[in-house]
C-alpha positions in Angstrom: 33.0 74.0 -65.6 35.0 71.4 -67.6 38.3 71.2 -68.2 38.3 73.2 -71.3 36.3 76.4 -69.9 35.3 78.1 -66.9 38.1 79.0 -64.2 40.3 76.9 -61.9 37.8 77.5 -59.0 35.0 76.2 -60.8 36.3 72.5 -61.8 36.9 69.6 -61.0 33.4 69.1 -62.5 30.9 66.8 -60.3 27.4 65.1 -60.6 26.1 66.0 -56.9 22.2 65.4 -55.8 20.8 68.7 -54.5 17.8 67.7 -52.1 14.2 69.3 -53.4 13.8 72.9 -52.4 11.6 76.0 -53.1 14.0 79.6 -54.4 12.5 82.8 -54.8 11.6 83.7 -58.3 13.6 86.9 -58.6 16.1 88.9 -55.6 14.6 90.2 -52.3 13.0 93.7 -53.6 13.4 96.7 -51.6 9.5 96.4 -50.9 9.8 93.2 -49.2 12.7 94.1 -47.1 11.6 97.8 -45.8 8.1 95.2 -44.6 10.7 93.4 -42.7 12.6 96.9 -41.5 9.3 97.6 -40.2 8.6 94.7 -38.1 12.5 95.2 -36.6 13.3 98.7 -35.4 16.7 97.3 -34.1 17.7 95.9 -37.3 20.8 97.6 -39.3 18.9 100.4 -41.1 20.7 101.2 -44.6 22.4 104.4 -44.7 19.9 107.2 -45.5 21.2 108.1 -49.3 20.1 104.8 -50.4 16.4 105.3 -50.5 17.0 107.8 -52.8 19.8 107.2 -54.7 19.7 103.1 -55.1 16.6 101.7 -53.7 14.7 103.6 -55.6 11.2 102.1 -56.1 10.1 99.1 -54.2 10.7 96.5 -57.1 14.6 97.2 -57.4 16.2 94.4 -55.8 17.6 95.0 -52.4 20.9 95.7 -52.0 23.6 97.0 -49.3 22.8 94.3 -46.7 25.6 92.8 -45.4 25.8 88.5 -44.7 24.4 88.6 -41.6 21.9 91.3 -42.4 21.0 89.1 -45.1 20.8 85.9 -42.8 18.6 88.4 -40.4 16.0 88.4 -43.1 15.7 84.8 -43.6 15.1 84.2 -39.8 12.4 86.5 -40.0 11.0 85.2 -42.5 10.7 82.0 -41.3 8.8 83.2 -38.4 6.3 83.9 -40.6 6.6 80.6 -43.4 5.4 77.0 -42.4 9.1 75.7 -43.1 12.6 77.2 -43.4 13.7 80.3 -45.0 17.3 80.6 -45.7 20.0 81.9 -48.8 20.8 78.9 -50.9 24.1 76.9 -50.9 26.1 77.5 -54.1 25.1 74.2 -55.1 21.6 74.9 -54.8 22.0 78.4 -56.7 24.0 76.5 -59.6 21.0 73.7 -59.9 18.2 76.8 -60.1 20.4 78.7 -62.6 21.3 75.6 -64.6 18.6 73.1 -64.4 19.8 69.3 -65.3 21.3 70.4 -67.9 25.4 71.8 -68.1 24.4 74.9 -70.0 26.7 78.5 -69.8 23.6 80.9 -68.9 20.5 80.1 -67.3 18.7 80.5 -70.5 21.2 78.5 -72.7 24.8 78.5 -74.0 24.9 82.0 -76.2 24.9 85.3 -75.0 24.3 88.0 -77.2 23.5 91.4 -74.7 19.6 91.0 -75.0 19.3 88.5 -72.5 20.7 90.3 -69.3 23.6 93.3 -68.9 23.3 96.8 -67.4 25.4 99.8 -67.7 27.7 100.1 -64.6 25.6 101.6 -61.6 22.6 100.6 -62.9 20.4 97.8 -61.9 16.6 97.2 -63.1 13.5 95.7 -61.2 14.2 92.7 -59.8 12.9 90.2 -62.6 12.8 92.5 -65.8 15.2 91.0 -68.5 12.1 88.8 -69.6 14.9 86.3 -71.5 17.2 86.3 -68.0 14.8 83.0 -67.0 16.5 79.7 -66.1 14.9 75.9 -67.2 13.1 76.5 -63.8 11.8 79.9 -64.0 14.0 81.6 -61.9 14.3 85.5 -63.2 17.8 87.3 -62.4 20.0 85.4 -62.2 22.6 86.7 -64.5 23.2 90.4 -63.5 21.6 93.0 -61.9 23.1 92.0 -58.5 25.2 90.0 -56.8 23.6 87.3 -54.2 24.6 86.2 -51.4 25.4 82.5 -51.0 24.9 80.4 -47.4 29.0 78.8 -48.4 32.0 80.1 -46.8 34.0 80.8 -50.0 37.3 78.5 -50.8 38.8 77.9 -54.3 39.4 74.3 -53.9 35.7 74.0 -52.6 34.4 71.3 -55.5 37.4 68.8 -54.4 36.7 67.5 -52.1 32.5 68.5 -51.3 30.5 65.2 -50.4 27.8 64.3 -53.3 25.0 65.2 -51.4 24.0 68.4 -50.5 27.0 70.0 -50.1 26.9 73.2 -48.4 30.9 74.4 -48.3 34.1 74.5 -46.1 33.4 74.4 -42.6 35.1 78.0 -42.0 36.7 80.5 -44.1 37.3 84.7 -44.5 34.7 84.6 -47.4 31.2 84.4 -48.3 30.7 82.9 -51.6 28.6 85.1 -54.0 26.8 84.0 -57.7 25.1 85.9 -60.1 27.2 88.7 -61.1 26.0 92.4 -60.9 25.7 95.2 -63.7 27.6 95.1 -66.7 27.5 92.7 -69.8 30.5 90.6 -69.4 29.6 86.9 -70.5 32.2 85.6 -69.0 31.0 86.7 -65.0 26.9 86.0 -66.3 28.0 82.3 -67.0 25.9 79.6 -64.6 29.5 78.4 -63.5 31.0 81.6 -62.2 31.7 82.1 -58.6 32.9 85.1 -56.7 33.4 86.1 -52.8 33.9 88.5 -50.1 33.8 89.4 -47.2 30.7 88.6 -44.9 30.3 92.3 -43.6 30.3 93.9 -47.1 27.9 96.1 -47.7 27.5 97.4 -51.3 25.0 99.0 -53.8 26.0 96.0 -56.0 25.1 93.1 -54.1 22.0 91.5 -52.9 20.2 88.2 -52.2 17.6 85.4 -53.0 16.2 82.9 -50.2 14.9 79.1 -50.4 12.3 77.8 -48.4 12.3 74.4 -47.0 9.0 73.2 -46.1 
């Protein structure tokens, strides 16, 4: 953000080059995770009330999977793509929601509660607002859930990150996460707006996307 919007943890404002990459076009759905649940009986199951309650068909996005559950997924995944699967960095997340251009929301700079927003406790299908599309196609990414970034989180992050590629600080207490979950606050759906936690949180609110490297 510039100096005249956004939040402290978002500027100083930097041109950076962000290497070519692949990102899903919406969140990991429920469908595609319960394939990789069954390919990995030892994997972290997700506590039984959230088939029914949360995960309720198999094109809600997936949700309550911690960091590392999240990071299991991608190495799965990979086993089975010619290339790397991985969560983005925060960088990379910022260039699919924004495109080249500094615009608020992934679809442009007004938001006027058609484009994205749920009631609190909801989510939809991962992929339904048809106007929550960034210059790049990429559905989702204001709302619905949270996702899970590859950064450890740190406030100061954009001072000092190198100009290509950056990927974060080194260590930290934090994972950062982008995208924002239910509501229709423009402020948290803004391209800009970053957010963290802790990397063994598991909640109905957050969730993730992956790029592929080939």
């Amino acid at each position: 953000s510039g100096l005249t919007d956004g939040r402290a943890n978002e500027r100083p404002s930097r041109w950076i080059n962000v290497s070519g990459l692949y990102v899903s076009e919406t969140e990991v759905t429920v469908d595609q995770y319960r394939a990789y649940l069954a390919e990995n009986r030892s994997a972290q199951q997700p506590p039984a009330w959230y088939w029914t309650e949360w995960g309720r068909t198999g094109a809600d996005p997936m949700t309550m999977v911690s960091w590392d559950e999240a990071n299991a997924f991608c190495r799965w995944f990979s086993g089975k793509a010619q290339g790397t699967i991985r969560l983005p960095t925060e960088a990379e997340w910022e260039k699919a929601a924004k495109g080249y251009r500094q615009q608020l929301y992934p679809w442009g700079n007004t938001y006027d509660g058609t484009q994205s927003g749920a009631k609190n406790g909801v989510y939809a299908p991962a992929g339904e607002h048809p106007l929550d599309v960034s210059p790049f196609g990429i559905r989702g990414m204001a709302g619905n859930a949270w996702e899970w970034c590859s950064d450890w989180y740190a406030a100061d992050a954009y001072a000092g990150m190198p100009y290509a590629n950056p990927s974060g600080p080194g260590a930290g207490t934090e994972r950062a996460l982008r995208g924002c979950g239910w509501n229709f606050d423009p402020d948290t759906f803004r391209c800009a707006y970053r957010s963290k936690v802790a990397p063994a949180t598991r909640a109905m609110h957050i969730g993730f996307r992956v790029v592929w490297i080939p």
